[in-house]
N, C-alpha and C positions, 0 to 999 in steps of 0.2 A: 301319587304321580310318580312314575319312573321316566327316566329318558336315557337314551343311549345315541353314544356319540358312534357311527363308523369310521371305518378307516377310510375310505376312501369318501372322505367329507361329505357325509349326506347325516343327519340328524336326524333321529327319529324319535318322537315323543309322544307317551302314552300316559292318558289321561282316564281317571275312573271315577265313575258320579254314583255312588250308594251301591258300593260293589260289583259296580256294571260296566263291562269296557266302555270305556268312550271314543273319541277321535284319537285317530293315529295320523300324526301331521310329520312330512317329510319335507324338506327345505335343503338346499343347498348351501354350505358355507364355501368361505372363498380360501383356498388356499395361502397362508402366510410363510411370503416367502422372502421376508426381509434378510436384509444382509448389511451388516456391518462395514463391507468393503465398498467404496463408491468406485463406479460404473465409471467406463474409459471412456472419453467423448470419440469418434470414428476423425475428426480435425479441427483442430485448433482457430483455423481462419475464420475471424471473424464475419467474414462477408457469406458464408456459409449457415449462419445461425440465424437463419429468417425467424421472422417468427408473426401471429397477428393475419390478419386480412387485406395489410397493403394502406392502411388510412394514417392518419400523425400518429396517434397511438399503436404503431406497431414497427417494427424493424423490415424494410423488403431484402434485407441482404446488399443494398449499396451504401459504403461507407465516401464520403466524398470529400476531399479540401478544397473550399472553395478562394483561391488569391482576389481578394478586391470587396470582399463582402461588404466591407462597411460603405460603400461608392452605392450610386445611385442606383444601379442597374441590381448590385448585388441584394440591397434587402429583397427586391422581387425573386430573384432565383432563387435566394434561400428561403422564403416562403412556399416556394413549389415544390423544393425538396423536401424541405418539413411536414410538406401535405400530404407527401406519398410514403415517408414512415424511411426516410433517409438519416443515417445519423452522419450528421457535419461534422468536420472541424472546421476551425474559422481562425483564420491569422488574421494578425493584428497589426498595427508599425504604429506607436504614441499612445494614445489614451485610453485604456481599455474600456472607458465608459463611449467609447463610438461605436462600437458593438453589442455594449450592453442589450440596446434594444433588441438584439438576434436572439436570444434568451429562449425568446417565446415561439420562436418558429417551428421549434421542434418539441417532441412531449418529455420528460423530463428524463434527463441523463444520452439524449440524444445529440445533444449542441454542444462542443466541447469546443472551448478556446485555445487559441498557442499564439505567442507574440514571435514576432520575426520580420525578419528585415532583407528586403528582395536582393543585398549584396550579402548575404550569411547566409552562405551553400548549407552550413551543420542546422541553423533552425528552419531551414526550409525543407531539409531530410527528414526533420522529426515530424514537421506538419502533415508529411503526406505517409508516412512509414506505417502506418494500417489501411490508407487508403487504396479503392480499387479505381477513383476515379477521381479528377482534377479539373476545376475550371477555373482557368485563367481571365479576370476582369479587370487587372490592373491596367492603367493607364492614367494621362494625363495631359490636360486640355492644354496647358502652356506651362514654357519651361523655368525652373527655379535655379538656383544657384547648385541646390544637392542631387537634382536630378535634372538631366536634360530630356528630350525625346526618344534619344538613341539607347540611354543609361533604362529608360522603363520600356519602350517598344521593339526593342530591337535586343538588348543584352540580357534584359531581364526576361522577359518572352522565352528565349534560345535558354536560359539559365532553369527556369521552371518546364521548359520538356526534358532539358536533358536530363534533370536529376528525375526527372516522373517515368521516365525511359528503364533509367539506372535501377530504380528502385520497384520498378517491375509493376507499374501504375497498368489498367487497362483499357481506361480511356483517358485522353488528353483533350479540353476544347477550348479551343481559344477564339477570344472573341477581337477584332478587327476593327475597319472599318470602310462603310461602305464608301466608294471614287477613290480608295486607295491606289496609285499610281507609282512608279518610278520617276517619273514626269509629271507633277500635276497643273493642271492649267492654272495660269499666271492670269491674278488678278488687282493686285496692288504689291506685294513682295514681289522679289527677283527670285526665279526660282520656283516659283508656287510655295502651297505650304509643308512645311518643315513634318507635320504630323500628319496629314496623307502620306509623304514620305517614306517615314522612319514606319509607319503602320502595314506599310506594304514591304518592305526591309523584316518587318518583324514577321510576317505572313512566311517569309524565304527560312526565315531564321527557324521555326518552329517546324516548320512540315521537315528540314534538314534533320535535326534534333530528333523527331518523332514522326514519323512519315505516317500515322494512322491518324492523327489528328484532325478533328472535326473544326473546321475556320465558320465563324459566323461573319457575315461585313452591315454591320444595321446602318442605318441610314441616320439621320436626326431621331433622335426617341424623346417621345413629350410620355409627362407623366407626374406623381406624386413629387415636387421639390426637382424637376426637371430642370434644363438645360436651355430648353426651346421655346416653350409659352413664355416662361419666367424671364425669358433673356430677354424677349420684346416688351414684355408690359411693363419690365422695370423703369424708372422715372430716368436713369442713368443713361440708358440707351436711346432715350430721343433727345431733342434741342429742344426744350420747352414743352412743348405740342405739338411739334413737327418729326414727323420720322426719315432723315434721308436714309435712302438706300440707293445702291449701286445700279444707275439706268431705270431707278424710280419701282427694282425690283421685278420688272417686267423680264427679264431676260434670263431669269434662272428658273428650273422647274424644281421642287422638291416634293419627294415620297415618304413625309416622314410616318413614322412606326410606333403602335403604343406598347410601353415597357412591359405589358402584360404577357405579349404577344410574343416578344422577346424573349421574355423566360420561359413560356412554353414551352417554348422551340428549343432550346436547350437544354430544358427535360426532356421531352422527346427524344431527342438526341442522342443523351445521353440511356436510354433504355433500349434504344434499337442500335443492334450491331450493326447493321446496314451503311448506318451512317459514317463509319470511321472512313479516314481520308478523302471526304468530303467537303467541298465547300459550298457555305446557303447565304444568299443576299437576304437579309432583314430587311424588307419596306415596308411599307402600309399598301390600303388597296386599290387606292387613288393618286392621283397626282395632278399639282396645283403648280399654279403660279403663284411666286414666293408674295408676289406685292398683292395680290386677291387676297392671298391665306391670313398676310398681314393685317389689310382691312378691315377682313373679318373677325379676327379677335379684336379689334378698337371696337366691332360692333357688339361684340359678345360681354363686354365690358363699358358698356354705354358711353363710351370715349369715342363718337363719331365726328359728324361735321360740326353737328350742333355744339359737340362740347370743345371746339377747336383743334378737330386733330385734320396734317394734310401728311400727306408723302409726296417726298419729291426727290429729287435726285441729289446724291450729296456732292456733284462736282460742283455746284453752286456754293456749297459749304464747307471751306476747306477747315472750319474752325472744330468741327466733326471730327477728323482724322487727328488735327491736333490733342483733341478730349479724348481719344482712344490711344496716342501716345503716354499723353502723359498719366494716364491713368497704371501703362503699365510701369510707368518708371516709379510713382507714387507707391504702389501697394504690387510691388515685383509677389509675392508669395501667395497674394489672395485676390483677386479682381473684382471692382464695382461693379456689380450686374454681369459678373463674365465676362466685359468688354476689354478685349483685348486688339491686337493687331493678327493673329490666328486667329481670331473668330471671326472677326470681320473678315476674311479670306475666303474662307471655309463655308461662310455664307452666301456665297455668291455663285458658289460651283455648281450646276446641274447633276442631278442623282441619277447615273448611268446605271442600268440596269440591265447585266447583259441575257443575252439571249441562251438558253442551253444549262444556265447556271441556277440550278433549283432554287428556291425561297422557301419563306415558312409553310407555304399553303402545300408545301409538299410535304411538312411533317406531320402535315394534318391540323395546322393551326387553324381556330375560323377566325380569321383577321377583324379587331374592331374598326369600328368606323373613325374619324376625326368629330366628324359630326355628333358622336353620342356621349362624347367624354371633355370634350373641350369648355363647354358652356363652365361646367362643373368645376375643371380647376381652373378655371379663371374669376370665377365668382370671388375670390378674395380679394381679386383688383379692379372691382365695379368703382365706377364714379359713384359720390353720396352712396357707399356700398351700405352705411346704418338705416336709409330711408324704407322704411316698409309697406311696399309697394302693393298693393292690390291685386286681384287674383285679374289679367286678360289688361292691367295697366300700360305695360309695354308688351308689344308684341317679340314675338323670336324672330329675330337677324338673320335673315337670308344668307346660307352657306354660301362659299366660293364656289363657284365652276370647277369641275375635277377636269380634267384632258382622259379624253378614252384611249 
């Protein structure tokens, strides 16, 4: 056997069986062109080194700091983000195990933490200082001794554009809320409430700060460990078995929104440039009257007539108002069942939705129902919830009326 290598990398090999030529095989080899010196990247920016197909397991090129992660609304956004191969960072303010469960949202070396504190300009420079994008979910339903409304909606808000501005961020979006007003309609406080307010104060503050900024205003959001199911069907918030509400609840209309839909939209959002210095009202796709909707989770939860439930109005029950004072003088920093003297306010406002003012169905959300999600998380607050009941035992609860 001979073989000979050429120069110009073609191999050729000669084979002989009992002094007889054989096959001449010719094949290509691959030129080796290794090199010692490593190769110059073309730029440094991280948001530049995609990489992957777009799914958790991969990088799309947005790196994000998301303010408010560990709040209710935030595990959903940062699972959206984690889905599309976004790599977070995630601030923190106390116990680093309140975000632990963020871990997982993203695929590994994706989810970075930073602790920080929304009055410390220097750790909220480091949380955003690779980021290309920012979403603001901080807030807070009632006021505490360290923070008031103004300190997280209005100073804090203004404080996270400007430094996201500064620091050459490309999208900023902050999230609001829906019937935020300068004036809000007056229903038991002087004044209306203090956090429609300061919410709309903060609206001024941020678009000043950052004039590209995407304003969401969501309405009530029900969902996983919500605000809204959970706050009715808590034992705290009725009188025994009796539910008062304000004119027996007949008088306020609500659009509330499911958290899914919510963070959609703010993914969306934030991947179309379209959307910068835009504002979108968050609702759902229906709208109820507050004392129907309430009814019907008593019935969703087998707490109807039979099991002694009524609503009525609580000008009858001035002992109501008393139990929502002193609740907040008792537990100032953490509220029984969220009942506060702003919740009770805030509850009773009608969900204005203006006209001209896009929503999620413009960012291409498909809005879920109330209907196909509610049964579900309220199931944990069934009457005799351990009885196991038979398949067609109780029949399903006739929905509310929606208003066309």
């Amino acid at each position: 056997m001979a073989s000979i290598i050429a120069a110009n990398g073609l191999q050729v090999a000669k084979q002989s069986s009992n002094g007889l030529l054989g096959i001449v095989c010719v094949r290509a080899v691959p030129a080796m062109n290794y090199s010692q010196e490593p190769r110059p990247l073309k730029t440094t920016k991280l948001t530049s080194m995609r990489r992957g197909t777009g799914g958790r397991s991969s990088f799309n090129g947005v790196v994000a700091t998301v303010f408010g992660c560990s709040g209710f609304l935030g595990r959903y956004v940062c699972n959206k983000l984690g889905k599309i191969g976004t790599q977070m960072i995630l601030p923190y303010r106390g116990d680093h195990y309140d975000v632990l469960r963020l871990k997982v949202a993203g695929d590994l070396g994706q989810v970075l933490f930073h602790p920080y504190h929304l009055m410390d300009e220097k750790s909220i420079r480091e949380a955003m200082k690779y980021s290309n994008v920012v979403i603001n979910l901080v807030g807070r339903e009632w006021e505490t001794k360290n923070f008031k409304f103004e300190d997280v909606h209005v100073d804090g808000a203004r404080r996270l554009a400007r430094i996201s501005r500064e620091m050459g961020v490309e999208r900023f979006i902050h999230v609001s809320a829906l019937n935020a007003s300068p004036h809000p309609q007056e229903i038991f406080m002087k004044g209306g409430s203090k956090f429609l307010k300061s919410k709309y104060e903060g609206e001024l503050a941020v678009r000043e700060a950052f004039p590209e900024a995407t304003i969401f205003r969501p309405s009530d959001i029900l969902g996983q460990e919500d605000r809204f199911l959970r706050y009715y069907a808590h034992i705290w918030r009725r009188q025994i078995r009796g539910m008062p509400m304000w004119k027996k609840g007949e008088a306020t209309i609500k659009q509330p929104v499911y958290c899914s839909d919510l963070a959609q939209g703010i993914v969306n959002a934030m991947k179309d440039p379209e959307t910068a210095g835009k504002v979108y009202q968050a609702v759902g796709p229906r709208r109820y009257v507050l004392g129907e909707l309430v009814d019907w989770f008593y019935r969703v939860m087998r707490k109807d007539g039979e099991w002694g439930y009524v609503r009525y109005d609580m000008m009858f029950d001035p002992t109501f108002m008393m139990k929502v004072k002193a609740t907040e003088m008792i537990c100032p920093n953490e509220m029984i069942a969220h009942l506060h003297p702003e919740r009770v306010e805030r509850e009773y406002i009608t969900d204005v939705v203006e006209s001209g003012v896009p929503t999620l169905e413009d960012l291409g959300v498909n809005l879920t129902l109330l209907e196909n999600v509610v049964e579900w998380e309220l199931r944990p607050y069934r009457a005799y919830n351990y009885y196991d009941s038979e398949l067609g035992e109780f029949n399903k609860p006739a929905p509310p009326p929606f208003i066309q």
